[in-house]
C-alpha positions, 0 to 999 in steps of 0.5 A, spaced: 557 183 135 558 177 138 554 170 137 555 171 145 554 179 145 547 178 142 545 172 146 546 177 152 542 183 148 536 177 146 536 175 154 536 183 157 530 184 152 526 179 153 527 180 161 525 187 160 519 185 156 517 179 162 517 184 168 515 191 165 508 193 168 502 192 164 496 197 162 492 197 169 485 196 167 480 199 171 474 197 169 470 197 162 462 197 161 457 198 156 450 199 159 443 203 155 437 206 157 430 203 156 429 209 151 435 207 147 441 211 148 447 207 149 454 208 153 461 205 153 465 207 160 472 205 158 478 206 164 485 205 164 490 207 170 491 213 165 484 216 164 476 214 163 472 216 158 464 215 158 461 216 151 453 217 149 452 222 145 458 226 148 465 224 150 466 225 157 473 225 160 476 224 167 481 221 171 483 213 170 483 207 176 477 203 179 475 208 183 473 212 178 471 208 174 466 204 179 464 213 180 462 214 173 459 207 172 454 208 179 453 216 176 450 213 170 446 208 173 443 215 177 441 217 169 438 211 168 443 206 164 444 199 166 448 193 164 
């Protein structure tokens, strides 16, 4: 491989790498109840997981993540 080759190769990585999409963040939380319980929402464009106790799964984006957040709230956790 060249010296001009590899320049080529080097410059096409680092053109990919500065234009691939980042992991869309949709929204993190941790939040506890008076009683004591606590909880951790976790989203991603991919997926959220709410987890107290037990691991709730469900669809990713901001959308959900306000959902599951405000759902919790209804249950008595807070930031």
């Amino acid at each position: 491989m060249s010296k001009y080759s590899k320049l080529t190769a080097a410059a096409s990585l680092v053109a990919a790498l500065a234009f691939a999409p980042a992991p869309a963040l949709a929204g993190d939380a941790t939040m506890a109840r008076p009683d004591g319980p606590q909880l951790k929402i976790n989203c991603r464009g991919s997926g959220c997981t709410g987890k107290w106790g037990i691991v709730e799964k469900g669809p990713g984006g901001s959308k959900n993540f306000k959902k599951l957040k405000a759902k919790y709230e209804g249950m008595g956790f807070s930031n």
